[in-house]
C-alpha positions as CSV (number, residue, x, y, z in Angstrom):
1,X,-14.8,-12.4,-12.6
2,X,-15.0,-9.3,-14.3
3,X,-13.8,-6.2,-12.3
4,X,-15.3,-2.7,-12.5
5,X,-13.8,-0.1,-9.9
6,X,-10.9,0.3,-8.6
7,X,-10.4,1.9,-4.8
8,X,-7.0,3.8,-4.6
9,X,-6.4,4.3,-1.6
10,X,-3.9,7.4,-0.5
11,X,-2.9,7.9,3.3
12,X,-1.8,11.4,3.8
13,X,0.3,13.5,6.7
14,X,1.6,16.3,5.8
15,X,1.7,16.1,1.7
16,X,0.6,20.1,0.8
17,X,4.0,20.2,-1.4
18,X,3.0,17.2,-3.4
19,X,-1.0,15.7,-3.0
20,X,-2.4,18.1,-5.5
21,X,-0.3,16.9,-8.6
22,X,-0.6,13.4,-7.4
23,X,-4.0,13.1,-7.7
24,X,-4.2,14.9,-10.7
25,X,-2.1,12.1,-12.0
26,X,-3.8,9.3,-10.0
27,X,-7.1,11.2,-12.5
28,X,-5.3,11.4,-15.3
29,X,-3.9,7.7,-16.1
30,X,-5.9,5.6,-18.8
31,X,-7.5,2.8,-16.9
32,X,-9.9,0.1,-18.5
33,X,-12.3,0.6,-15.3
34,X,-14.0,3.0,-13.3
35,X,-11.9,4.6,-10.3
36,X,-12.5,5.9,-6.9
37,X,-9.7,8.0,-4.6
38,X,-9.8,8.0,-1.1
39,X,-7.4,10.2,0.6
40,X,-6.8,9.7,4.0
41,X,-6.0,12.5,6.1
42,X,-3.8,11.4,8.9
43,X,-3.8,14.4,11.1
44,X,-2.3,17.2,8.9
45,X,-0.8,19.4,10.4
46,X,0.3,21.8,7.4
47,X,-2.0,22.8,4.5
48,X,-3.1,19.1,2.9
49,X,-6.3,18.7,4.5
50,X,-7.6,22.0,2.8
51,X,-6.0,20.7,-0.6
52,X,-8.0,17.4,-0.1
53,X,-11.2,18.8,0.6
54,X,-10.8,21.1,-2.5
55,X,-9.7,18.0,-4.7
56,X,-13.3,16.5,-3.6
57,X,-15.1,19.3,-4.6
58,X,-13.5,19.2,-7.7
59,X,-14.3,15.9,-8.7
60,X,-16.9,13.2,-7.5
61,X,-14.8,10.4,-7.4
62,X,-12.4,11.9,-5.0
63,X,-13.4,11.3,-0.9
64,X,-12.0,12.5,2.2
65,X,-11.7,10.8,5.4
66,X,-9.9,12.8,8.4
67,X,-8.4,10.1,10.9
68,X,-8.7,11.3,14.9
69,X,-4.8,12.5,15.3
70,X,-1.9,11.6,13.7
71,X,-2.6,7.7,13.4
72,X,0.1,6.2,11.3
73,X,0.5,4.5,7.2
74,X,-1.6,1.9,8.8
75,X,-4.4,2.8,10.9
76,X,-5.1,5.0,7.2
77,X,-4.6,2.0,5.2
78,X,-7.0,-0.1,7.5
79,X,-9.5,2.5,7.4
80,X,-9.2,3.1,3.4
81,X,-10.0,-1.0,2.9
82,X,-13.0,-0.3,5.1
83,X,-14.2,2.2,3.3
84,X,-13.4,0.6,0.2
85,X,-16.4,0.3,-2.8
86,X,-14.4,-1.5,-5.6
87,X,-13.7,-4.9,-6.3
88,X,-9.8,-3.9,-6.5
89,X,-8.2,-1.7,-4.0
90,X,-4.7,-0.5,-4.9
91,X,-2.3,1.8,-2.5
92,X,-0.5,5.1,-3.2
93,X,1.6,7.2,-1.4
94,X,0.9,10.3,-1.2
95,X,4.3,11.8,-2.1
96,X,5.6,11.6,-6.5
97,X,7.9,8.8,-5.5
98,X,5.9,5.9,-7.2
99,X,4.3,7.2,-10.7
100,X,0.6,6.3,-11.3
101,X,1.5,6.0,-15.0
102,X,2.0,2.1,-13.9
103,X,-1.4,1.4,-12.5
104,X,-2.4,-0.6,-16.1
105,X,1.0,-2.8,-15.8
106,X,0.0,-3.7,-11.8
107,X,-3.3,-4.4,-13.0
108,X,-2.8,-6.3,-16.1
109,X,-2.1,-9.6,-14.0
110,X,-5.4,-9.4,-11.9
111,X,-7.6,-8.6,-14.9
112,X,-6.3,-11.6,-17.0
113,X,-7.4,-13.7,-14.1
114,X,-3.3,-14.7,-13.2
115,X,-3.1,-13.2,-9.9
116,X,-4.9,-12.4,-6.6
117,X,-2.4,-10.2,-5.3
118,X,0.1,-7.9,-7.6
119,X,3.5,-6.2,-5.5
120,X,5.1,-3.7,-7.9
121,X,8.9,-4.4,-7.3
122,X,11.5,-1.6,-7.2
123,X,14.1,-4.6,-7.7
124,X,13.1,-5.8,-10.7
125,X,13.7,-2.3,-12.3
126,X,15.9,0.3,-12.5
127,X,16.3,1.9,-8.4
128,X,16.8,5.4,-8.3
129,X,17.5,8.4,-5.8
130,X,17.1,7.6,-2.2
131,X,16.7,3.4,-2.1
132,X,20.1,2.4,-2.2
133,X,20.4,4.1,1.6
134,X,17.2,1.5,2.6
135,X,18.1,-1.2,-0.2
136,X,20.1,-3.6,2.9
137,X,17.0,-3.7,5.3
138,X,14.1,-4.2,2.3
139,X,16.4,-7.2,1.3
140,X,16.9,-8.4,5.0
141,X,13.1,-8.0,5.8
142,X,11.9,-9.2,2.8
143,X,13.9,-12.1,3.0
144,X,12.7,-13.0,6.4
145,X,9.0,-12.3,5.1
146,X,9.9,-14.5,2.3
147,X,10.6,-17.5,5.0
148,X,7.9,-16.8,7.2
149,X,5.4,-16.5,4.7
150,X,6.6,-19.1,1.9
151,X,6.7,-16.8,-0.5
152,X,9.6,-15.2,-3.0
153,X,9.2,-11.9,-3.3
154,X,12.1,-9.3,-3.9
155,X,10.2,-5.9,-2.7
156,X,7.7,-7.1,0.5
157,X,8.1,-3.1,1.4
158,X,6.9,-1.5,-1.8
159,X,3.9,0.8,-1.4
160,X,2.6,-0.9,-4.6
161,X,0.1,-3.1,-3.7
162,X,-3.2,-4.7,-5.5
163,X,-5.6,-7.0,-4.5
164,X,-8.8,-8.4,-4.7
165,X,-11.2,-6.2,-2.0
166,X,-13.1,-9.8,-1.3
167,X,-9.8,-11.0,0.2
168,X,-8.1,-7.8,2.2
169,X,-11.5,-7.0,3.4
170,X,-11.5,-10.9,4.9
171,X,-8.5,-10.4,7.2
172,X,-8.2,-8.7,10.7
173,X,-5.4,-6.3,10.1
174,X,-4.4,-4.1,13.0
175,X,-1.1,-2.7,12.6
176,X,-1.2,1.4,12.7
177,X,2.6,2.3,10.9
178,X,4.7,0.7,8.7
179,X,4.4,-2.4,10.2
180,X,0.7,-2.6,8.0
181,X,3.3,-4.2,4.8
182,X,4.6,-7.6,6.7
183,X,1.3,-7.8,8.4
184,X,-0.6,-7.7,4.9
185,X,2.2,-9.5,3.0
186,X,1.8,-12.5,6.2
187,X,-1.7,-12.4,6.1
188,X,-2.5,-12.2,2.8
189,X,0.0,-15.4,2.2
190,X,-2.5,-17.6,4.7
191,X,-5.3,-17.3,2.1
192,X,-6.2,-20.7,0.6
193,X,-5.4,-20.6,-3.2
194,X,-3.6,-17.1,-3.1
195,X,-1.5,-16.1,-5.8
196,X,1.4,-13.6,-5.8
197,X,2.9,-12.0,-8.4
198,X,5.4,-8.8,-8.7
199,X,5.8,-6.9,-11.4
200,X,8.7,-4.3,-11.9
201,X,8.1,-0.8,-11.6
202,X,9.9,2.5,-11.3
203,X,11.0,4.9,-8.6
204,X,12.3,8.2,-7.1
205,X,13.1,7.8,-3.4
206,X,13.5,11.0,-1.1
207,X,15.7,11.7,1.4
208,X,14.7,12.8,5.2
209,X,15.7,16.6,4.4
210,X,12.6,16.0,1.1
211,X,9.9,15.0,3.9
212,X,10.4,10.7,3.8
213,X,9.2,9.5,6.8
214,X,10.1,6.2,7.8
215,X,13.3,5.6,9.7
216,X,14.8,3.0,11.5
217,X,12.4,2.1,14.4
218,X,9.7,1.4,11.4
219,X,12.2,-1.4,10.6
220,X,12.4,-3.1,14.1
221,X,8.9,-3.3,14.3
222,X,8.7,-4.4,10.5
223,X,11.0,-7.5,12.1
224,X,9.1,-7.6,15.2
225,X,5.2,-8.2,13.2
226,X,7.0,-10.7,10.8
227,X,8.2,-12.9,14.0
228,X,5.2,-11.9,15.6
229,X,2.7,-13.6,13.3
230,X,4.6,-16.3,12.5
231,X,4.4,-17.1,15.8
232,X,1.5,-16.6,16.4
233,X,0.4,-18.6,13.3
234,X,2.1,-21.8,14.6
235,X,-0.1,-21.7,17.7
236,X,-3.2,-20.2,17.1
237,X,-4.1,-20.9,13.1
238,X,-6.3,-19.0,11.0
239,X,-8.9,-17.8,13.4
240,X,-6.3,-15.0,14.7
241,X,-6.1,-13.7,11.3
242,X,-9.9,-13.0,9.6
243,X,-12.5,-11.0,10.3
């Protein structure tokens, strides 16, 4: 199948420092397809949803969508696969830690027809900056992703992830925060015929004093949905996870 847009989708709260030269960049790297952005306002409460709106009027394939309150990673990530018009979506944060520069390496393996589903691994690199302080839990959870889904993955937490719209648009996805990456990695893995693939990408983590945002209580509900759906799995099937 031949693939002509690409959806990025960018959930933002609270990015006025950083969204401007993010999309500028997210614009700016050679891609052999058309593009789309969608930036997801979460409830700003500094200057980011101006920036967005300006960013839109700037250029055509930028749009806006303003969620109702502050909403969390995931209600903005459920809401940007919704609105979704390409046949690939890929996600972004919002902040310079991942570097768009990669987008043709995550999306090599899906156009040469080897993959359904593409995780860019901050493992199989070189980690920088902030990760070592988070480096324990990723490894913990994505090892217990890695059991509950069948799967062998080394970065289940990375924001990096590409997939065919036909099959994230097919699931029922309902987590709001963080918990959205074990809930897609879990669901995603119940496809029939889905096939995973990581490739290694760069990073610059920030600290809590630079503006990161998930702590500790994102990671006991990461472990929480991973027991959750495995559960949940073994007694109810398929029927609890599509649309």
């Amino acid at each position: 199948m031949a693939h002509s847009l690409l959806s990025i989708l960018i959930p933002v709260y609270n990015e006025e420092k950083s969204v401007r030269a993010l999309v500028e960049r997210v614009l700016a790297v050679p891609l052999p397809l058309e593009r789309e952005i969608l930036l997801i306002d979460d409830g700003s409460t500094d200057g980011s949803g101006r920036i967005l709106d300006l960013l839109a009027q700037q250029d055509p394939r930028v749009r806006v969508f303003s969620n109702p309150g502050n909403r969390g990673k995931g209600f903005s990530v459920r809401r940007g696969i919704d609105e979704a018009r390409g046949d690939l979506i890929l996600i972004q944060d919002a902040d310079l830690e991942y570097d768009p520069q990669e987008y043709p390496l995550l999306l090599e393996p899906l156009l040469k027809g080897e993959a359904d589903v593409v995780y860019g691994s901050r493992f199989l690199g070189k980690p920088q900056g902030a990760l070592s302080l988070h480096r324990f839990a990723n490894g913990f959870l994505t090892a217990l992703s890695n059991w509950a889904c069948r799967l062998s993955l080394t970065d289940m937490e990375t924001c990096y992830k590409v997939f065919k719209s036909e099959s994230v648009k097919s699931l029922l996805l309902e987590e709001d925060r963080f918990g959205i990456e074990p809930e897609l990695t879990f669901k995603l893995s119940r496809l029939p015929k889905i096939r995973f693939l990581e490739v290694p990408i760069s990073y610059r983590g920030r600290t809590p004093e630079e503006g990161k945002k998930i702590g500790w209580r994102d990671g006991f509900r990461a472990l929480f949905v991973i027991l959750h759906y495995r559960l949940l799995w073994s007694v109810k099937g398929e029927a609890s996870f599509r649309k």
